[in-house]
One Martini backbone bead per residue (centre of mass of N, CA, C, O) as a GRO file, in nm:
protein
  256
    1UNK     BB    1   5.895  -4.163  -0.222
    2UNK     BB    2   5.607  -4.204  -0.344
    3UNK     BB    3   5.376  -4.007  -0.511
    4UNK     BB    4   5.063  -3.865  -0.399
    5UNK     BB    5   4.698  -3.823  -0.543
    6UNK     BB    6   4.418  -3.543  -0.488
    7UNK     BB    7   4.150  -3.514  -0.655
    8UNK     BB    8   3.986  -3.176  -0.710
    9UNK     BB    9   3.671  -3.011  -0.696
   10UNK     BB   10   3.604  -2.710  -0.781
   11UNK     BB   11   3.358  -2.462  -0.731
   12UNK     BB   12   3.232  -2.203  -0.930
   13UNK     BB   13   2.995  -1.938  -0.837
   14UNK     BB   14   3.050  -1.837  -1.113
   15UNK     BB   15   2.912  -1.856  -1.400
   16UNK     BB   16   3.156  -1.797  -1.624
   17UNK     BB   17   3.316  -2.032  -1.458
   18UNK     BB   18   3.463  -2.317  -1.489
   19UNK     BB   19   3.541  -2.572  -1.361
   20UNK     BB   20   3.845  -2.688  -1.169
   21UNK     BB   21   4.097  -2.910  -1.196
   22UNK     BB   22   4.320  -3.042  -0.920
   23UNK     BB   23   4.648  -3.168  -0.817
   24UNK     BB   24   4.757  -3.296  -0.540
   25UNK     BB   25   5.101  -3.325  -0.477
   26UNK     BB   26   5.268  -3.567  -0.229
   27UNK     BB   27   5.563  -3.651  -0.037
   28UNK     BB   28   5.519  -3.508   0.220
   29UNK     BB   29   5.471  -3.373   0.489
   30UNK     BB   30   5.447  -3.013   0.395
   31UNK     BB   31   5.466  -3.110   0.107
   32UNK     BB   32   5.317  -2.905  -0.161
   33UNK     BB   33   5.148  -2.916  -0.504
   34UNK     BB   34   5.020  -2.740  -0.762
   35UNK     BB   35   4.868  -2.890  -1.088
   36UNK     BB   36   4.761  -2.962  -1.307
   37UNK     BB   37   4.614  -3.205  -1.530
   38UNK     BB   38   4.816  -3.262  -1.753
   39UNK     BB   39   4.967  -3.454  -1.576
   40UNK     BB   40   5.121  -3.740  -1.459
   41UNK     BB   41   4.882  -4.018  -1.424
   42UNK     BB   42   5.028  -4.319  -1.495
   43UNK     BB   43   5.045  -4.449  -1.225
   44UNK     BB   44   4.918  -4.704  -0.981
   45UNK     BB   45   4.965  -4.544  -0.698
   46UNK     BB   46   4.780  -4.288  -0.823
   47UNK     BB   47   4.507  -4.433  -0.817
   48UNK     BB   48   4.453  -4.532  -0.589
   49UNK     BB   49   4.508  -4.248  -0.424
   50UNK     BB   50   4.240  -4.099  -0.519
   51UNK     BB   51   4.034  -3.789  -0.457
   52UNK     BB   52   3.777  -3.657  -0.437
   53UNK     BB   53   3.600  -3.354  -0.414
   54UNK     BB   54   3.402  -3.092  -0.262
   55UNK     BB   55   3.200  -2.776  -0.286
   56UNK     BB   56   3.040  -2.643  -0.059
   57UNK     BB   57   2.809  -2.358  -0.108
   58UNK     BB   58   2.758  -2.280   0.172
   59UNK     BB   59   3.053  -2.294   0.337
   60UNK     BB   60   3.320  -2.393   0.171
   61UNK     BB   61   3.391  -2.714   0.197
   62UNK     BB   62   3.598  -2.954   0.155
   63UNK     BB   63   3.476  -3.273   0.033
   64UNK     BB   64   3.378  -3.608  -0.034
   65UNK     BB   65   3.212  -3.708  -0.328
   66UNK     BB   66   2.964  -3.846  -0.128
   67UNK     BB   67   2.701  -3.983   0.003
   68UNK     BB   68   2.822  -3.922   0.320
   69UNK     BB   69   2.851  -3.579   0.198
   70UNK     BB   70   2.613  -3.612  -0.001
   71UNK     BB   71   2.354  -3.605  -0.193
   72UNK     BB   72   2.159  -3.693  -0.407
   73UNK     BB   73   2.131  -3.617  -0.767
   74UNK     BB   74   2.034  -3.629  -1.068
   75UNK     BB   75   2.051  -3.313  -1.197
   76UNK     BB   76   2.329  -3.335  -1.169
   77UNK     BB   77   2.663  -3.408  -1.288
   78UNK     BB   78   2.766  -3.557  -1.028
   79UNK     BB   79   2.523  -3.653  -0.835
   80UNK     BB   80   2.455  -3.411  -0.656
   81UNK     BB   81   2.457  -3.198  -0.375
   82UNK     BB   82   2.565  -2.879  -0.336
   83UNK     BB   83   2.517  -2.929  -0.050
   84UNK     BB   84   2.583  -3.069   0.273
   85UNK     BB   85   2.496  -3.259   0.506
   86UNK     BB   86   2.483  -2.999   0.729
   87UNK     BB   87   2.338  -2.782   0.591
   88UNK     BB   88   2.078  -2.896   0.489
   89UNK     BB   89   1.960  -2.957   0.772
   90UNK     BB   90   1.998  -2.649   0.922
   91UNK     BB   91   1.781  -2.573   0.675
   92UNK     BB   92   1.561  -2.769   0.736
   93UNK     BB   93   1.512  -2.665   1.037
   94UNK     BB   94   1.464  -2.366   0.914
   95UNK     BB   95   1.270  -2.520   0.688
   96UNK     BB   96   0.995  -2.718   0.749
   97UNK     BB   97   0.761  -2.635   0.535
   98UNK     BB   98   0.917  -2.690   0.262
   99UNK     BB   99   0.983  -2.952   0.338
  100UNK     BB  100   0.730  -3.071   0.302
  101UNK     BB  101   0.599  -2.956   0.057
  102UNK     BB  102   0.796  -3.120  -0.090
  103UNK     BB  103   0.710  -3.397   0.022
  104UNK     BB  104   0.424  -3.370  -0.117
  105UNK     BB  105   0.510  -3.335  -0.433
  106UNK     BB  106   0.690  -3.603  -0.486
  107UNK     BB  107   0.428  -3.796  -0.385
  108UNK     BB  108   0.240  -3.720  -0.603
  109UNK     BB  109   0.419  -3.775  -0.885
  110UNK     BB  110   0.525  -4.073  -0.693
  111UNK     BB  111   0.317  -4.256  -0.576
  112UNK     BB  112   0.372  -4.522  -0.656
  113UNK     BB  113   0.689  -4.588  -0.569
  114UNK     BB  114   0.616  -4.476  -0.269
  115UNK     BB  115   0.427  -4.734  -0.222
  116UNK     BB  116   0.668  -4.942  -0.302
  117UNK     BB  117   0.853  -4.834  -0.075
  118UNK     BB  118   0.661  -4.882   0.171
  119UNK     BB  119   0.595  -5.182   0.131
  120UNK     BB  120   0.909  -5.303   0.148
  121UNK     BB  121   0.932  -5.161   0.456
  122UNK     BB  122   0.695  -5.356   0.565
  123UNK     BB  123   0.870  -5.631   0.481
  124UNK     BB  124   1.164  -5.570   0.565
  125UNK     BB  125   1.106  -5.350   0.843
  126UNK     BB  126   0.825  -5.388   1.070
  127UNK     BB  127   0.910  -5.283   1.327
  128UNK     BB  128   0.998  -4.987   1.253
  129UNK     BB  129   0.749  -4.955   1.073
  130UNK     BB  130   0.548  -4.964   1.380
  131UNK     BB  131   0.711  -4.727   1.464
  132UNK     BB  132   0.659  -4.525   1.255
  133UNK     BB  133   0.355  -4.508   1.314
  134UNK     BB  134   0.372  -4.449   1.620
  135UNK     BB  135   0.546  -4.199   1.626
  136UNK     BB  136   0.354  -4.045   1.497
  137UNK     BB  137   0.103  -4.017   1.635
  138UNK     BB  138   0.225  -3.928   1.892
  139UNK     BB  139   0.249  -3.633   1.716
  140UNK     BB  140  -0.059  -3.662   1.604
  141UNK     BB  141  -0.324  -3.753   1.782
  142UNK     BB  142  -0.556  -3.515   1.753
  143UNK     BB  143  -0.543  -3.523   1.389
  144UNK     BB  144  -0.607  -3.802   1.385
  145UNK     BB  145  -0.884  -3.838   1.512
  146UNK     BB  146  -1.030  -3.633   1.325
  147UNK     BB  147  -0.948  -3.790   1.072
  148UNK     BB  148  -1.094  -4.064   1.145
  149UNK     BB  149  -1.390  -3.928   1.214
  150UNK     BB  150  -1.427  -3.848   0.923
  151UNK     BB  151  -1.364  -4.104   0.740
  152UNK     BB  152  -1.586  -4.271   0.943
  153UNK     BB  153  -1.813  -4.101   0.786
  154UNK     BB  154  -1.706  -4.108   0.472
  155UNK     BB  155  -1.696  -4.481   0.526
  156UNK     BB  156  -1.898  -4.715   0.628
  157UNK     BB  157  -1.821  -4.945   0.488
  158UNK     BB  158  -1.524  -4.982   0.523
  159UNK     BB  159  -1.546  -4.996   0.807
  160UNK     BB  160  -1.675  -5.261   0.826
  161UNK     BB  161  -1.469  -5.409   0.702
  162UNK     BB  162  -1.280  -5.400   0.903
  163UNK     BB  163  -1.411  -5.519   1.170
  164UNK     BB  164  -1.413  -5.789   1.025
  165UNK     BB  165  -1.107  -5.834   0.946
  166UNK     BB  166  -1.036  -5.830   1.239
  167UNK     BB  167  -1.267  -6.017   1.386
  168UNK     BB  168  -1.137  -6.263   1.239
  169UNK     BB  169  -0.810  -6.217   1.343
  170UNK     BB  170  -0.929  -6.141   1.658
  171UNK     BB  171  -1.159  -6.363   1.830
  172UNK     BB  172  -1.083  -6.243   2.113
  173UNK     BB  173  -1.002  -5.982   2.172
  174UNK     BB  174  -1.341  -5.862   2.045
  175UNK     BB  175  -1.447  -6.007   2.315
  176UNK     BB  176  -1.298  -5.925   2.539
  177UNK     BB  177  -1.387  -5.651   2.529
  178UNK     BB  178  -1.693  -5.674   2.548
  179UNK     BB  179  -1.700  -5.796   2.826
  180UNK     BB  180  -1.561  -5.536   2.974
  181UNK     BB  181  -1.798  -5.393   2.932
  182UNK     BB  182  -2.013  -5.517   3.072
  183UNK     BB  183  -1.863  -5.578   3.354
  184UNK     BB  184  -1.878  -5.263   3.412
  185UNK     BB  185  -2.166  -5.204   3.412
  186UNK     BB  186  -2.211  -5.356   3.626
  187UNK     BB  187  -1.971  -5.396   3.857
  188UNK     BB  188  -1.806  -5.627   3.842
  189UNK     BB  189  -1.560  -5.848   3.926
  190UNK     BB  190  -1.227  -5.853   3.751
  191UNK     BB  191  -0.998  -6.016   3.590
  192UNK     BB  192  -0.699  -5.934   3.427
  193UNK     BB  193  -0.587  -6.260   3.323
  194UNK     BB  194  -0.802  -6.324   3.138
  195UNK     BB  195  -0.813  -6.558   2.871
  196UNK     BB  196  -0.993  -6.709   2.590
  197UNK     BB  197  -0.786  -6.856   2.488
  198UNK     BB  198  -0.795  -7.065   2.680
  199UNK     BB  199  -1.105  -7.119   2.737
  200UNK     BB  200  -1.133  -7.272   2.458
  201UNK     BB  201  -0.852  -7.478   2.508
  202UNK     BB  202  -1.033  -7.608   2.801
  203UNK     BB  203  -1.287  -7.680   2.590
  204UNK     BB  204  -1.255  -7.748   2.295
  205UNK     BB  205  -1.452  -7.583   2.138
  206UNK     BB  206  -1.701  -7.653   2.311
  207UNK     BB  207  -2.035  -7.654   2.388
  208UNK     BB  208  -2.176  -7.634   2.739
  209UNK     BB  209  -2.497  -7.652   2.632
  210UNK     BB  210  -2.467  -7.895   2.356
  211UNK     BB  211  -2.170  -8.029   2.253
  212UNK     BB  212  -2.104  -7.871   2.009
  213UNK     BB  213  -1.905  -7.741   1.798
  214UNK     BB  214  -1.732  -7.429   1.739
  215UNK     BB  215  -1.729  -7.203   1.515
  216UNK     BB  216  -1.603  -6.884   1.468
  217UNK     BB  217  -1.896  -6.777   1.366
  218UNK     BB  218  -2.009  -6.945   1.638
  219UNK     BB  219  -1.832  -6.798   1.856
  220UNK     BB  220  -1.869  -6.776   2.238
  221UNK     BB  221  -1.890  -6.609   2.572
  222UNK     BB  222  -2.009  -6.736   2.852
  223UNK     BB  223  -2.162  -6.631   3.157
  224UNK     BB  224  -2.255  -6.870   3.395
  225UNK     BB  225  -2.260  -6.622   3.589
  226UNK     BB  226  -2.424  -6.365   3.533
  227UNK     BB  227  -2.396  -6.071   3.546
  228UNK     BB  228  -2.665  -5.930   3.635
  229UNK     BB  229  -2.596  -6.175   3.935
  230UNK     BB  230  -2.242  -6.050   3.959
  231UNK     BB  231  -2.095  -6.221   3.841
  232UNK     BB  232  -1.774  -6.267   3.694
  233UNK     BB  233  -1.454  -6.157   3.546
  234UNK     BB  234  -1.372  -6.493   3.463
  235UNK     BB  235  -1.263  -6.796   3.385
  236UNK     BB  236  -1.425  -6.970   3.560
  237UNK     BB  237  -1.719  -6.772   3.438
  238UNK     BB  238  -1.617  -6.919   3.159
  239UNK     BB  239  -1.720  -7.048   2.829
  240UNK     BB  240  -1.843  -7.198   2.572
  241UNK     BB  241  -2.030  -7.070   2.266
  242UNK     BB  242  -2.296  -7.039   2.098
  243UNK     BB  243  -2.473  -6.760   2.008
  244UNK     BB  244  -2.760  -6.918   2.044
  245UNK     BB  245  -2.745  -7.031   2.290
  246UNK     BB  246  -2.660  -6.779   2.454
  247UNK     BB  247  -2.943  -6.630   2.373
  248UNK     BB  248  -3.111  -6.807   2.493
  249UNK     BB  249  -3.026  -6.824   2.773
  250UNK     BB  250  -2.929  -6.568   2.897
  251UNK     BB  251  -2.977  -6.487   3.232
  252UNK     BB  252  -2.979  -6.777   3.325
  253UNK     BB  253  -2.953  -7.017   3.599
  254UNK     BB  254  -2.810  -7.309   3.613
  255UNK     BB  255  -2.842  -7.643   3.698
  256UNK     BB  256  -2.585  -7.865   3.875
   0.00000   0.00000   0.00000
């Protein structure tokens, strides 16, 4: 049976002691001997299955040296990091407070990296960054409240320019949004299936006070019997509308 040799890396906690490799070398289960390094390891059998190991500093277990059982480290010689991943969860787990502001000291020092780092992970896993947007917030969701709430107030400019370029990019959404509030103030009966992308689509963008098109700029969804006198919101009783057409109109109820 050809001899099989895996080469361990112990490392050793004392200072004074050099790093020291061992050759174990296997025959058959049970029957194995460690030899030096400087034994005979020109076979190409034995190179094939050579197996680095390390010692984690930690719990004192060898593992092997990849980065599945243990953090990589640039500043290390192995390019590895002392303890195994399993300790420095444990340790992790027990100093939340040290892992942040380590987390908050290497992206501070390594901005734009981690900016284009974020950025990438939003251009190529959108769902998941989404996703951990979302479990952020409702995890911090009250602390999160409170910094919009100063931001937008120490920001009144950019805040108009995102409702700007919000309300452009969903000119249904955010004009449904306000009927809905007015439709409420009123105490009017509300239909929830309401949907101005088809009421748009249905008048074929078309204003139905003037016959003339209506452009994004210039677009309004009136309810053709007010709301103030009693009218649903439902898609029955919305038009498209120009948003003059719709002022000039008011509250006044069409003869049909």
């Amino acid at each position: 049976m050809p001899l099989r040799a895996a080469i361990y890396l112990r490392v050793s906690t004392a200072a004074q002691e050099s790093t020291r490799f061992m050759v174990k070398w296997q025959s058959q289960p049970g029957a194995s001997s460690y030899l030096p390094r400087d034994c005979d390891l020109q076979g190409g059998h034995v190179s094939e299955s050579t197996t680095l190991l390390k010692c984690c500093r930690k719990c004192g277990q060898e593992k092997p040296a990849t980065l599945e059982y243990f953090y990589k480290a640039s500043g290390n010689k192995d390019g590895l990091y002392s303890q195994c991943k399993t300790c420095h969860a444990e340790w992790a787990k027990a100093n939340p407070e040290r892992i942040k502001k380590a987390k908050q000291g290497y992206a501070e020092r390594n901005r734009e990296a981690e900016q284009e780092r974020a950025r990438r992970f939003r251009v190529e896993q959108p769902e998941k960054a989404r996703e951990t947007v979302h479990n952020y917030y409702l995890r911090n969701k009250d602390k999160r409240l409170v910094y919009n709430k100063e931001w937008a107030a120490q920001n009144p400019e950019k805040m108009r320019g995102y409702f700007r370029a919000y309300h452009e990019r969903n000119p249904f959404v955010t004009r449904q949004q306000a009927a809905l509030a007015r439709a409420k103030k009123y105490g009017v009966a509300i239909d929830p299936a309401t949907n101005l992308a088809r009421v748009y689509k249905r008048d074929r963008g078309v204003c139905y006070l003037c016959s003339e098109k209506v452009t994004r700029a210039t677009l309004s969804f009136d309810h053709v019997l007010p709301l103030s006198k009693g009218g649903p919101h439902a898609e029955t009783n919305l038009a498209v509308a120009h948003v003059n057409c719709n002022r000039a109109k008011r509250d006044t109820i069409l003869e049909t």
